[in-house]
mmCIF file of the N, C-alpha and C atoms, coordinates in Angstrom:
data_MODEL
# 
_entry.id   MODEL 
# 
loop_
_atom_site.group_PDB 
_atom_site.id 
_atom_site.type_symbol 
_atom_site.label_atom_id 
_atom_site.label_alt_id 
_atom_site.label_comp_id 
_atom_site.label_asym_id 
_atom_site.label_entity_id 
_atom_site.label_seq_id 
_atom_site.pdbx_PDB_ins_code 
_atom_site.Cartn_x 
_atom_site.Cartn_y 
_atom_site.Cartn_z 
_atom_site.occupancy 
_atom_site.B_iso_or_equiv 
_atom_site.pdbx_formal_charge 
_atom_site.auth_seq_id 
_atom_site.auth_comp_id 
_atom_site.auth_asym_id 
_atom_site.auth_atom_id 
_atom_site.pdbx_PDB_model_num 
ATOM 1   N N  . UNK A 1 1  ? 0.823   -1.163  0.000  1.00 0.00 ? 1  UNK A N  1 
ATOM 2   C CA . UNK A 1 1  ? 0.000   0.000   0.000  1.00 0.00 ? 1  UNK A CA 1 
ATOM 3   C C  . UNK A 1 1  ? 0.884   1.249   0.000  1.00 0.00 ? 1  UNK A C  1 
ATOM 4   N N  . UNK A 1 2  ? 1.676   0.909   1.050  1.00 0.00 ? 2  UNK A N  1 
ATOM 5   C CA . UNK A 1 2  ? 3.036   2.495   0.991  1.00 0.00 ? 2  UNK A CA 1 
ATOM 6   C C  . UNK A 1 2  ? 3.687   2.295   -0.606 1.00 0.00 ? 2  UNK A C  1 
ATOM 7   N N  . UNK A 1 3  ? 3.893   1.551   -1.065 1.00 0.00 ? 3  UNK A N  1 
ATOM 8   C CA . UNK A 1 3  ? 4.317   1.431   -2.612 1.00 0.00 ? 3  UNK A CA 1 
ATOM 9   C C  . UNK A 1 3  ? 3.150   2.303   -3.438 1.00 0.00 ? 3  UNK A C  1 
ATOM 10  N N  . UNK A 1 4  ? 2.283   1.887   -3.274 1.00 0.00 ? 4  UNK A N  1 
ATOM 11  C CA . UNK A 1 4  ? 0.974   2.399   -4.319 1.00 0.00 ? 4  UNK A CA 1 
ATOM 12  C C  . UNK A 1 4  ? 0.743   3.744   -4.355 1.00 0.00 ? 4  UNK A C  1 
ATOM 13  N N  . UNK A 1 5  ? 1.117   4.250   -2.691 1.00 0.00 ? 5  UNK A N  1 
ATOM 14  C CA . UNK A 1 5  ? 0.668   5.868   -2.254 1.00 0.00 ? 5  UNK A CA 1 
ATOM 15  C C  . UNK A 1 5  ? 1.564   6.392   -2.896 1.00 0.00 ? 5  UNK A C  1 
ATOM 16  N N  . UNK A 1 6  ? 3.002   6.254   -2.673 1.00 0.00 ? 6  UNK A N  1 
ATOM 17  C CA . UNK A 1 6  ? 4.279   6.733   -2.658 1.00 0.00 ? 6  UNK A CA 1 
ATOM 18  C C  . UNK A 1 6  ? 4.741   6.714   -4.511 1.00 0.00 ? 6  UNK A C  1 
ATOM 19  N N  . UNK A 1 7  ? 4.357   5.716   -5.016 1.00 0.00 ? 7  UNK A N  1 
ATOM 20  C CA . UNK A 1 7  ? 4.887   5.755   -6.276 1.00 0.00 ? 7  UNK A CA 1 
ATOM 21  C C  . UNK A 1 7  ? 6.327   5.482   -6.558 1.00 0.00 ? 7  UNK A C  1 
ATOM 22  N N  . UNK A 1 8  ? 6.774   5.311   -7.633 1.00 0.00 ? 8  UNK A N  1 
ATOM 23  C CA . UNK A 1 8  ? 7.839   5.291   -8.256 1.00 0.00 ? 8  UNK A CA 1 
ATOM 24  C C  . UNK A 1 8  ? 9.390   6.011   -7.852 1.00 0.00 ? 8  UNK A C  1 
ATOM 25  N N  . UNK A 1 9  ? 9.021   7.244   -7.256 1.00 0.00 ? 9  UNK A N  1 
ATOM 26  C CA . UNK A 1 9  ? 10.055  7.922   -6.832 1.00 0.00 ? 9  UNK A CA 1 
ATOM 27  C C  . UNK A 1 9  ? 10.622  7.933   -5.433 1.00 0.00 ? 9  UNK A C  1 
ATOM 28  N N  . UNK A 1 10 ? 11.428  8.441   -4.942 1.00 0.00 ? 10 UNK A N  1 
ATOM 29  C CA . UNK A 1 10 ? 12.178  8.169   -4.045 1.00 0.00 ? 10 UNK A CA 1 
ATOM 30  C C  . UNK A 1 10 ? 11.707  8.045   -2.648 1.00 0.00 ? 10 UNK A C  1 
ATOM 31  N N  . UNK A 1 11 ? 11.809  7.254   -2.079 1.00 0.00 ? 11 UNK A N  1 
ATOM 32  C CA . UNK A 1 11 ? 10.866  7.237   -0.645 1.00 0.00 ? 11 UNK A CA 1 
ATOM 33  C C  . UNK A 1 11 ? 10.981  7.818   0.184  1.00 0.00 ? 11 UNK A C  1 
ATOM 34  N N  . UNK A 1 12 ? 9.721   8.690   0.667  1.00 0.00 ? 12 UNK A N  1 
ATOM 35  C CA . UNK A 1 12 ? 10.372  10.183  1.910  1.00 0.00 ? 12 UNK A CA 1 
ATOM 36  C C  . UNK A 1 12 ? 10.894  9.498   3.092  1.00 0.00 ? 12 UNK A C  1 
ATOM 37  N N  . UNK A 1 13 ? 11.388  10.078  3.830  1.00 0.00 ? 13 UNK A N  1 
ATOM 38  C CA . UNK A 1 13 ? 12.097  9.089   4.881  1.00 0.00 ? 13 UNK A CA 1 
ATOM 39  C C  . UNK A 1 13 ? 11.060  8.601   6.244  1.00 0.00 ? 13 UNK A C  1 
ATOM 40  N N  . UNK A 1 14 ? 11.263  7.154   6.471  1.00 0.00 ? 14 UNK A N  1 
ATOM 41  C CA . UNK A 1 14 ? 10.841  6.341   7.392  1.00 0.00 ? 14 UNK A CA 1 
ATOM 42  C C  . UNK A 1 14 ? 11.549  6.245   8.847  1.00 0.00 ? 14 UNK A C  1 
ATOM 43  N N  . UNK A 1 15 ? 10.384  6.733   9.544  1.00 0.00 ? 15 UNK A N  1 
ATOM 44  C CA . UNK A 1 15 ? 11.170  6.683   11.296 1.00 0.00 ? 15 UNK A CA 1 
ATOM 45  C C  . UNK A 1 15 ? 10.622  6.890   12.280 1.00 0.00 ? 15 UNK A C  1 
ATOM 46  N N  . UNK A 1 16 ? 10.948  5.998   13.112 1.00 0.00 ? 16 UNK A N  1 
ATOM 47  C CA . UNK A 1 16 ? 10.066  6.088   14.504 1.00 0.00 ? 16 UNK A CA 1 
ATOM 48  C C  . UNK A 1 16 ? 10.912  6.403   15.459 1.00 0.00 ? 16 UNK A C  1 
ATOM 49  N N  . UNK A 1 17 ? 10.524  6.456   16.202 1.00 0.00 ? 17 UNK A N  1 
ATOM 50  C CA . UNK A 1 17 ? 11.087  6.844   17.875 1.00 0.00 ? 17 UNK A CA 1 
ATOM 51  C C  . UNK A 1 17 ? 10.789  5.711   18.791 1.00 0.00 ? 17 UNK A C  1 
ATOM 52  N N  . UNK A 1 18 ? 11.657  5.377   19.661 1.00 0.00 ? 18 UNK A N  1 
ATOM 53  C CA . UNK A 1 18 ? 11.065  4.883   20.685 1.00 0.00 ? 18 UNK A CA 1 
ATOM 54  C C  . UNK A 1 18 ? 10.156  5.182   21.673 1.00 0.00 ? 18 UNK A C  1 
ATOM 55  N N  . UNK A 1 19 ? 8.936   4.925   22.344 1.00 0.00 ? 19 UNK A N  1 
ATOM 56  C CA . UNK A 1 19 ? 8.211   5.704   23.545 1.00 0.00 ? 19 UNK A CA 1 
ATOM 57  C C  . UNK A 1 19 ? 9.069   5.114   24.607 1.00 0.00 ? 19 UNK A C  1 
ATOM 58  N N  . UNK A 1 20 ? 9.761   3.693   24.870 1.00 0.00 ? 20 UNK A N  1 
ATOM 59  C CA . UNK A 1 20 ? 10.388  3.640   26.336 1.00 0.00 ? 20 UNK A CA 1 
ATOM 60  C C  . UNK A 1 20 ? 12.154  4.098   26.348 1.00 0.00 ? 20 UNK A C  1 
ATOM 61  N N  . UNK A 1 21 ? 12.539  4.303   24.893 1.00 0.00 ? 21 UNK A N  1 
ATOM 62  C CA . UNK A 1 21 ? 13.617  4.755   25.106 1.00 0.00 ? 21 UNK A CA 1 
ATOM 63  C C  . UNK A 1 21 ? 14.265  5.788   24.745 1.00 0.00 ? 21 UNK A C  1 
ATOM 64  N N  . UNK A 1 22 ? 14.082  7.324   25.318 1.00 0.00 ? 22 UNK A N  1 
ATOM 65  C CA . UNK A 1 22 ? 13.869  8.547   24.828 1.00 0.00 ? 22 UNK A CA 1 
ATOM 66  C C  . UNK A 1 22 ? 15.702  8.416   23.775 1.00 0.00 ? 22 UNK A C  1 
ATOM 67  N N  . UNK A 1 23 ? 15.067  9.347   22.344 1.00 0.00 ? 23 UNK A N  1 
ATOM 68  C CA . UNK A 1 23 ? 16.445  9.558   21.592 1.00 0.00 ? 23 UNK A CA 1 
ATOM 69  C C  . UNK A 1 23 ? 16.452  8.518   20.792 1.00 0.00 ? 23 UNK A C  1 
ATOM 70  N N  . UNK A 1 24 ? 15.957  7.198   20.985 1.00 0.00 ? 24 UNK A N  1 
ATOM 71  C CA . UNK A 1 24 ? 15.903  5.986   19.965 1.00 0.00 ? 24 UNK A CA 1 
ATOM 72  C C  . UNK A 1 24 ? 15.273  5.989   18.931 1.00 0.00 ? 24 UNK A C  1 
ATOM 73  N N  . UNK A 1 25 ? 16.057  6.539   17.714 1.00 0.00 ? 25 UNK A N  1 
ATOM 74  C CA . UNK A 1 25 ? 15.191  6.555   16.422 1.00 0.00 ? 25 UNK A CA 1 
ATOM 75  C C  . UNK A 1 25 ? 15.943  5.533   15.323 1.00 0.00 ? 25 UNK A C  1 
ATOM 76  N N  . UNK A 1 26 ? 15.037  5.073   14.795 1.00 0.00 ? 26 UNK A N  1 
ATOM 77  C CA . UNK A 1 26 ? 15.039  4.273   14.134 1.00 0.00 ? 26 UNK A CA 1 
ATOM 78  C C  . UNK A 1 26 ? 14.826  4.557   12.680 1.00 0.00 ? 26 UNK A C  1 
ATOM 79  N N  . UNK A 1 27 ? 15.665  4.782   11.400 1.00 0.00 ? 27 UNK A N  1 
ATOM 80  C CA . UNK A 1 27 ? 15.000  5.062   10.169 1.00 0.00 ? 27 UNK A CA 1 
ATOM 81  C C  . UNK A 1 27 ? 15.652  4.375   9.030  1.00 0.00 ? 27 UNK A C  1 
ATOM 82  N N  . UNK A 1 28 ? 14.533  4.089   7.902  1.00 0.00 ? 28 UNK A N  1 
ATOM 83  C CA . UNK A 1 28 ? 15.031  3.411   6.685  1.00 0.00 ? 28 UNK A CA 1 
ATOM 84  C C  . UNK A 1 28 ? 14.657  4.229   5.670  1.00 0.00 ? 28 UNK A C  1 
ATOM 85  N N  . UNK A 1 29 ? 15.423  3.949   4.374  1.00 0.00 ? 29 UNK A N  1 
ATOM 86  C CA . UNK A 1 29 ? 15.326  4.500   3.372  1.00 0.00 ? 29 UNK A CA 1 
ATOM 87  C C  . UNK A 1 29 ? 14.310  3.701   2.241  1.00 0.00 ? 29 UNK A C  1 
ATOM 88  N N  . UNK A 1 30 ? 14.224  2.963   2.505  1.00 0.00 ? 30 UNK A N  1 
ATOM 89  C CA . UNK A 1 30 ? 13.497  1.684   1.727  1.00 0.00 ? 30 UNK A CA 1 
ATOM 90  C C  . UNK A 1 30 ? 12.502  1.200   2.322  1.00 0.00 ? 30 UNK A C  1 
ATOM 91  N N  . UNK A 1 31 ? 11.408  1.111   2.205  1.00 0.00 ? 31 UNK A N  1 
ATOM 92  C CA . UNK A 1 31 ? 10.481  0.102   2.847  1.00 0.00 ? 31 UNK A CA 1 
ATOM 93  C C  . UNK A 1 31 ? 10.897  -1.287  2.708  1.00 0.00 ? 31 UNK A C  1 
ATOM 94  N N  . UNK A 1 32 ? 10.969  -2.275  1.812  1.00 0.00 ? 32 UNK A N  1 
ATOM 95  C CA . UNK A 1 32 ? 11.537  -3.592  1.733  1.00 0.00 ? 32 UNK A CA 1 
ATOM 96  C C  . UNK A 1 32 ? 12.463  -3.419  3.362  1.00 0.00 ? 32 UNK A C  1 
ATOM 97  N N  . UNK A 1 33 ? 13.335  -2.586  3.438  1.00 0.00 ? 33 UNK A N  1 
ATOM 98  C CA . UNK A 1 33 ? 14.276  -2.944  4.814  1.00 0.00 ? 33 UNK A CA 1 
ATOM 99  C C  . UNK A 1 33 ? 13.005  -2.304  5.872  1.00 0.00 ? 33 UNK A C  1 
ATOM 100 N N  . UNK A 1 34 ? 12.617  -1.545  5.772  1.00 0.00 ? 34 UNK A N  1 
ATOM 101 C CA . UNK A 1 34 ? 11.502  -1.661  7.402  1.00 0.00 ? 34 UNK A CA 1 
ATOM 102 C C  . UNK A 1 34 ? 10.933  -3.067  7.534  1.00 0.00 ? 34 UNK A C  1 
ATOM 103 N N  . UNK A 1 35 ? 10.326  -3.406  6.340  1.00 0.00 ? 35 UNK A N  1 
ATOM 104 C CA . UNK A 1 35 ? 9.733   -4.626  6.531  1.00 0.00 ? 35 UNK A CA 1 
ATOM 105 C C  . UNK A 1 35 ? 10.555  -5.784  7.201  1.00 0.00 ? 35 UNK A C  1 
ATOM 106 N N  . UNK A 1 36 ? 11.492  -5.883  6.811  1.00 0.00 ? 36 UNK A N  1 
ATOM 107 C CA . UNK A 1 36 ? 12.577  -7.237  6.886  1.00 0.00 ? 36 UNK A CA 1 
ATOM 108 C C  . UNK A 1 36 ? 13.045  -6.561  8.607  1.00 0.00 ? 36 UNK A C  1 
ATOM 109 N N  . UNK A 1 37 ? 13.012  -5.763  9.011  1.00 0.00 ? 37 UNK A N  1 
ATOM 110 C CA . UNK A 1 37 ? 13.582  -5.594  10.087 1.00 0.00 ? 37 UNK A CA 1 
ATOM 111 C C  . UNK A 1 37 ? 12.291  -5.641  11.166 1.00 0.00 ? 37 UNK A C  1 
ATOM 112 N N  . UNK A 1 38 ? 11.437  -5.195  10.965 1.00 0.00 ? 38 UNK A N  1 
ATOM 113 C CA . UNK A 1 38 ? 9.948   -5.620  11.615 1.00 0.00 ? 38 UNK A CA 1 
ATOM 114 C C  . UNK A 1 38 ? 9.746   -7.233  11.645 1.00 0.00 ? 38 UNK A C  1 
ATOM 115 N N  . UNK A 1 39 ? 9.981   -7.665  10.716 1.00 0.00 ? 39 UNK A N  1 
ATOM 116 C CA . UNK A 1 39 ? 10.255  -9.547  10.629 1.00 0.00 ? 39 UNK A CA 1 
ATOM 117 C C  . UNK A 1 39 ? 11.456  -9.999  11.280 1.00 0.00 ? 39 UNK A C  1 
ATOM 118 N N  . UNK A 1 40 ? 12.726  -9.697  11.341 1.00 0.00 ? 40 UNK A N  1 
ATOM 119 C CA . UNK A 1 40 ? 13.690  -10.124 11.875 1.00 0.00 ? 40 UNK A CA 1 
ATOM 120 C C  . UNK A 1 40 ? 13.417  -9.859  13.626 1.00 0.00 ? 40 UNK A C  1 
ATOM 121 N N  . UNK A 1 41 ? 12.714  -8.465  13.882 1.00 0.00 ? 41 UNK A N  1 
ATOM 122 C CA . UNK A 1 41 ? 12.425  -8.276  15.291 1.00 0.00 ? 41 UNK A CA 1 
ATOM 123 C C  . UNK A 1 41 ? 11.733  -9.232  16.104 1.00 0.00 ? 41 UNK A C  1 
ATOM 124 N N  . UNK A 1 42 ? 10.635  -9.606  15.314 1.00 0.00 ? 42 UNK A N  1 
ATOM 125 C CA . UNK A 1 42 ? 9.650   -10.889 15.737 1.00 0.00 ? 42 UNK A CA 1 
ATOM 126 C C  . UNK A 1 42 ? 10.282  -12.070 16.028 1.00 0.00 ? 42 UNK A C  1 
ATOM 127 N N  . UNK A 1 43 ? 11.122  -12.468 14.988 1.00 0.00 ? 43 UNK A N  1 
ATOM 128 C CA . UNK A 1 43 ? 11.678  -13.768 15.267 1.00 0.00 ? 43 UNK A CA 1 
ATOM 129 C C  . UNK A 1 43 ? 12.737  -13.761 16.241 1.00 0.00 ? 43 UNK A C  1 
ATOM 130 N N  . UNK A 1 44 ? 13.222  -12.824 16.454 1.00 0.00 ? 44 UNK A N  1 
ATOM 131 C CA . UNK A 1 44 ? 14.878  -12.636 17.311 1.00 0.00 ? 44 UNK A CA 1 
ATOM 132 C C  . UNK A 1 44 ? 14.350  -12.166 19.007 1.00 0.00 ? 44 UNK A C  1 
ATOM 133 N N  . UNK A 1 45 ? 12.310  -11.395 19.143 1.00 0.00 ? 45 UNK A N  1 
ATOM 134 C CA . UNK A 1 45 ? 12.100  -11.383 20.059 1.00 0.00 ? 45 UNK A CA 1 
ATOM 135 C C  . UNK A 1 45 ? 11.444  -12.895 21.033 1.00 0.00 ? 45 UNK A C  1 
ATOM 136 N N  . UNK A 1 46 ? 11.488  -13.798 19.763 1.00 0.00 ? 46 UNK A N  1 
ATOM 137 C CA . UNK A 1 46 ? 10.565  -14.905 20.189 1.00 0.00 ? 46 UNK A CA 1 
ATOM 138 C C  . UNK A 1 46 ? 9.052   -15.185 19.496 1.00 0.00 ? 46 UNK A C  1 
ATOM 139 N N  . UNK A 1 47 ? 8.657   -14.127 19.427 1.00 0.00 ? 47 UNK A N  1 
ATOM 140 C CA . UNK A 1 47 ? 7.390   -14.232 19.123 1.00 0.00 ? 47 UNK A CA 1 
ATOM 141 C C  . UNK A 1 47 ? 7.035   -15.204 17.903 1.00 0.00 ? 47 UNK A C  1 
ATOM 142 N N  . UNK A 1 48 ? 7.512   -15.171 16.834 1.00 0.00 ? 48 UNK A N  1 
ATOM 143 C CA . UNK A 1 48 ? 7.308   -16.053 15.581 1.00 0.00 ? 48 UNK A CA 1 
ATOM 144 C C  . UNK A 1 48 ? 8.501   -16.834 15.247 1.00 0.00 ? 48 UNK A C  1 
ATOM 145 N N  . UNK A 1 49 ? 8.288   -17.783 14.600 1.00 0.00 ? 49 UNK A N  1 
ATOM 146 C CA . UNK A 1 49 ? 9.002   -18.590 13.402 1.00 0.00 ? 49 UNK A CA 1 
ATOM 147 C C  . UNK A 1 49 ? 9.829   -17.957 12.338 1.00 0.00 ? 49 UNK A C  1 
ATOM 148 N N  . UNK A 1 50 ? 10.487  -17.853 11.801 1.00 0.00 ? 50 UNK A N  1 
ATOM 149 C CA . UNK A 1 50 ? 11.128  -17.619 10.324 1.00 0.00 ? 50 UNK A CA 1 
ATOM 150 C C  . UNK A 1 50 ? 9.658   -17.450 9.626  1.00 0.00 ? 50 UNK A C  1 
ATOM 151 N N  . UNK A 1 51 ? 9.458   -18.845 9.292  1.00 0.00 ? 51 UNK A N  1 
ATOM 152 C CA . UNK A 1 51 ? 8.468   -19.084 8.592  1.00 0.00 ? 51 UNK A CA 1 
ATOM 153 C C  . UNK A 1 51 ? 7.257   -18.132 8.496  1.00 0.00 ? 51 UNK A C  1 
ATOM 154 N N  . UNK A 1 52 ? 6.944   -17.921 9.498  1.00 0.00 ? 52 UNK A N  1 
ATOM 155 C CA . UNK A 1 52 ? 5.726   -17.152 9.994  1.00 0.00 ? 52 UNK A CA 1 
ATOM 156 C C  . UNK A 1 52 ? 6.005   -15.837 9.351  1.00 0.00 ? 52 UNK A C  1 
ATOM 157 N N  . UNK A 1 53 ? 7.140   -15.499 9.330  1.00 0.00 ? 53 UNK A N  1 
ATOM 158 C CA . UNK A 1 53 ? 7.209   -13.987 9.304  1.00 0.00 ? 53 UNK A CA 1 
ATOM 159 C C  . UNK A 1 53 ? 7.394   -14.151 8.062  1.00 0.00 ? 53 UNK A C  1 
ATOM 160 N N  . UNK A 1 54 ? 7.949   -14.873 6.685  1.00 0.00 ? 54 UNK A N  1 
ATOM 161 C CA . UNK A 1 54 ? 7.989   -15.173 5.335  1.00 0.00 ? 54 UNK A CA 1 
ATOM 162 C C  . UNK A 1 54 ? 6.588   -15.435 4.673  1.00 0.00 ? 54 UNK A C  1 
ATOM 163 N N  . UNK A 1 55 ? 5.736   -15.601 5.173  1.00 0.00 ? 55 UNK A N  1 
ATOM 164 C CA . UNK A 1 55 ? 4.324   -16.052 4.894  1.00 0.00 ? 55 UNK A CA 1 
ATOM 165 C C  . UNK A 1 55 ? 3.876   -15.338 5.314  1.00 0.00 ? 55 UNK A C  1 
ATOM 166 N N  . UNK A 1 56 ? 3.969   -14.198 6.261  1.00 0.00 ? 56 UNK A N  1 
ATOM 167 C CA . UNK A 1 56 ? 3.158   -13.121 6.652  1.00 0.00 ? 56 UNK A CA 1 
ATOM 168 C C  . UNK A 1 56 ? 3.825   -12.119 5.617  1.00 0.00 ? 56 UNK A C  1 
ATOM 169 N N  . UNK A 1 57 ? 4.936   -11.985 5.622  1.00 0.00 ? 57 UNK A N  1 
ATOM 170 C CA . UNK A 1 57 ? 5.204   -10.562 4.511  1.00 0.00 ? 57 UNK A CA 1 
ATOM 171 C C  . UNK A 1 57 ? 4.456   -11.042 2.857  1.00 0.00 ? 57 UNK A C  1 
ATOM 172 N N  . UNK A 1 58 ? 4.545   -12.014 2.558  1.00 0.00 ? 58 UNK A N  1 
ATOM 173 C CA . UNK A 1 58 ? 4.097   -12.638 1.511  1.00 0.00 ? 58 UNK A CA 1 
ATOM 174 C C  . UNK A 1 58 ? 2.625   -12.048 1.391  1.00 0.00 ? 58 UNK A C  1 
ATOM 175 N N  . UNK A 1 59 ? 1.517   -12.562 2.204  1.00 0.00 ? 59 UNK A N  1 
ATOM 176 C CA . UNK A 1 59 ? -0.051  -12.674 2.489  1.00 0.00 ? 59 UNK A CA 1 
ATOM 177 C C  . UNK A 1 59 ? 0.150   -11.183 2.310  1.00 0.00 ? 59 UNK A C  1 
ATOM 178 N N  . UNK A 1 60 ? 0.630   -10.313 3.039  1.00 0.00 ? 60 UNK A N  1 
ATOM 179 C CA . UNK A 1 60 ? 0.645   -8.977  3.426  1.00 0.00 ? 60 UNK A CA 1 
ATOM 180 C C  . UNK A 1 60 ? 0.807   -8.222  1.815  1.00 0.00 ? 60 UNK A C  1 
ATOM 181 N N  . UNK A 1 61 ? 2.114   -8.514  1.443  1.00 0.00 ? 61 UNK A N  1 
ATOM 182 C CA . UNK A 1 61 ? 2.287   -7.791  0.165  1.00 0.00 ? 61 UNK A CA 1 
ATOM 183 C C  . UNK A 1 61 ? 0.667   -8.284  -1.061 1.00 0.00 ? 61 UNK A C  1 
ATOM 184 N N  . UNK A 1 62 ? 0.240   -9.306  -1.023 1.00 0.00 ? 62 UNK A N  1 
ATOM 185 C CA . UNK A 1 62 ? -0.781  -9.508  -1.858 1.00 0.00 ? 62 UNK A CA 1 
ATOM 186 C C  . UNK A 1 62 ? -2.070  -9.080  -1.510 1.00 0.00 ? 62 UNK A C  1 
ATOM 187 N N  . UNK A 1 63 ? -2.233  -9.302  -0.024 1.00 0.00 ? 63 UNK A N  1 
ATOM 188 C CA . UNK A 1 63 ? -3.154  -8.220  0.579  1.00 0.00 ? 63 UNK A CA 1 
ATOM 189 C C  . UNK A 1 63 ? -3.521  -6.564  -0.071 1.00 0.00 ? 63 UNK A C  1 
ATOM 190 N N  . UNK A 1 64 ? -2.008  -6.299  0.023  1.00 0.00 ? 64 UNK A N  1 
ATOM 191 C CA . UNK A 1 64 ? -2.026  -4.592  0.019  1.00 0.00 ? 64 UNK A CA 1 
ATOM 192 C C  . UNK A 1 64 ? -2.539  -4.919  -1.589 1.00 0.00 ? 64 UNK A C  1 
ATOM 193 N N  . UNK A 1 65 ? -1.713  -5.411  -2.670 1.00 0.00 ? 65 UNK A N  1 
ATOM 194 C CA . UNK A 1 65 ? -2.264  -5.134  -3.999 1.00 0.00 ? 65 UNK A CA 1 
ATOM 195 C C  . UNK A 1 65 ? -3.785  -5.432  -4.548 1.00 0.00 ? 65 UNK A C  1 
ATOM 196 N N  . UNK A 1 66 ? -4.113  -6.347  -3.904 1.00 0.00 ? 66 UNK A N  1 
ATOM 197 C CA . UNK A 1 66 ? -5.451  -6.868  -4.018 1.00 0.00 ? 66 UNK A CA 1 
ATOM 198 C C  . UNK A 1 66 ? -6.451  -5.512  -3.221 1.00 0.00 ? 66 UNK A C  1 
ATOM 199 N N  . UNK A 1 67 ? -5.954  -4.740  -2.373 1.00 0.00 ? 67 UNK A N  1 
ATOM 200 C CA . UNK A 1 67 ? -6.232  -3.772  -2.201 1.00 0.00 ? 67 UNK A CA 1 
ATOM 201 C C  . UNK A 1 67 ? -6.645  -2.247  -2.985 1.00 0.00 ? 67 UNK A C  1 
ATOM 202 N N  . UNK A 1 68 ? -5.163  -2.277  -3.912 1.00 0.00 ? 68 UNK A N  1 
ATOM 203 C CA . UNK A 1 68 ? -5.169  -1.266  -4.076 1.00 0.00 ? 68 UNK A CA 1 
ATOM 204 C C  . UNK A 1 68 ? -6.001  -1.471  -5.666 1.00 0.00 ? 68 UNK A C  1 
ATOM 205 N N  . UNK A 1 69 ? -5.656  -2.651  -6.137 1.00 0.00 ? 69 UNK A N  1 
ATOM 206 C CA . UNK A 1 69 ? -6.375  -2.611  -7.547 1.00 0.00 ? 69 UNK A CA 1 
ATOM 207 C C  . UNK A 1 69 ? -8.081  -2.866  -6.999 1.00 0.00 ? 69 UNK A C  1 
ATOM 208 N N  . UNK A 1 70 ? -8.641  -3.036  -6.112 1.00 0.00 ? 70 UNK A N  1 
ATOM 209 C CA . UNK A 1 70 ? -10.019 -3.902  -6.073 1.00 0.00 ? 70 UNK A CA 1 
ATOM 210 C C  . UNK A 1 70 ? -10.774 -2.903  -5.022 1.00 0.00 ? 70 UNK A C  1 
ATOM 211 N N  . UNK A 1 71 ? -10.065 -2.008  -3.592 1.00 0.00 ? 71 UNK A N  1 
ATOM 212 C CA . UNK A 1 71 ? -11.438 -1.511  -3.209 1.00 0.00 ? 71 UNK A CA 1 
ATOM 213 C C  . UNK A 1 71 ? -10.481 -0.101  -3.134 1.00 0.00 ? 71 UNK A C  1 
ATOM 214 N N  . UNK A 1 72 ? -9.211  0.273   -3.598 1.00 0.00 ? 72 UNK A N  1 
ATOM 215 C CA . UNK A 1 72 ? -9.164  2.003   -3.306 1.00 0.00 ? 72 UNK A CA 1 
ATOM 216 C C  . UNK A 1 72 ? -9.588  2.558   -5.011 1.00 0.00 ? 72 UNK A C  1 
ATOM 217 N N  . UNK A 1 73 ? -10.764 2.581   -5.685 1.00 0.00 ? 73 UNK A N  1 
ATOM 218 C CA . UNK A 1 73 ? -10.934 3.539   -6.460 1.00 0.00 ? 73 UNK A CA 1 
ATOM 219 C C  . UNK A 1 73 ? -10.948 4.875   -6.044 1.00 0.00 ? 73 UNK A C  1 
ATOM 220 N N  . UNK A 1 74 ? -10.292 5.546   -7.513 1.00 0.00 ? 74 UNK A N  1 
ATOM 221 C CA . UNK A 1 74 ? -10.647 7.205   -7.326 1.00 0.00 ? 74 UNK A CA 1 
ATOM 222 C C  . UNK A 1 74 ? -11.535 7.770   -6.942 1.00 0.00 ? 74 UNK A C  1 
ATOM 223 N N  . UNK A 1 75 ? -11.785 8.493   -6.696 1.00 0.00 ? 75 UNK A N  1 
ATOM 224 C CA . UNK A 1 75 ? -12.852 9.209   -6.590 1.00 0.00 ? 75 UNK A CA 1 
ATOM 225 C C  . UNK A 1 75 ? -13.244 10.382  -7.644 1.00 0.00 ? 75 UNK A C  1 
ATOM 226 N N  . UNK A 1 76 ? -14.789 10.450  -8.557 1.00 0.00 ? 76 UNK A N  1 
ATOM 227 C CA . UNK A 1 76 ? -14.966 10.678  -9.746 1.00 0.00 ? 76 UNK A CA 1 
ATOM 228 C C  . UNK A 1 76 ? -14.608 12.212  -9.258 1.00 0.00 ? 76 UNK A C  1 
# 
């Protein structure tokens, strides 16, 4: 979906902050690396599988397109 909004050109910059750890910012230039690092977090905190998180970015990316071609029309 951030692909679809954003378009073709260069991606404005991505970044969060921490709320428990004041000064902790976090930023990517690429979405593909937010993603992969949001997946690597999961698995390295415990929470998921490899797997899980390869099949969730997967579902997710077809999600968003099935999205964007099927319920965000323009508006006339």
């Amino acid at each position: 979906m951030l692909e679809a909004d954003i378009g073709a050109g260069p991606v404005p910059p991505l970044q969060t902050t921490s709320p428990n750890l004041p000064g902790t910012v976090r930023r990517w230039s690429r979405i593909d690396d937010f993603v992969a690092e949001v997946a690597n977090a999961r698995v390295w905190g415990g929470m998921h599988y490899r797997n899980s998180t390869e099949v969730g970015q997967a579902m997710g990316r077809k999600i968003g397109e099935y999205t964007v071609h099927n319920a965000l029309k323009p508006l006339p």
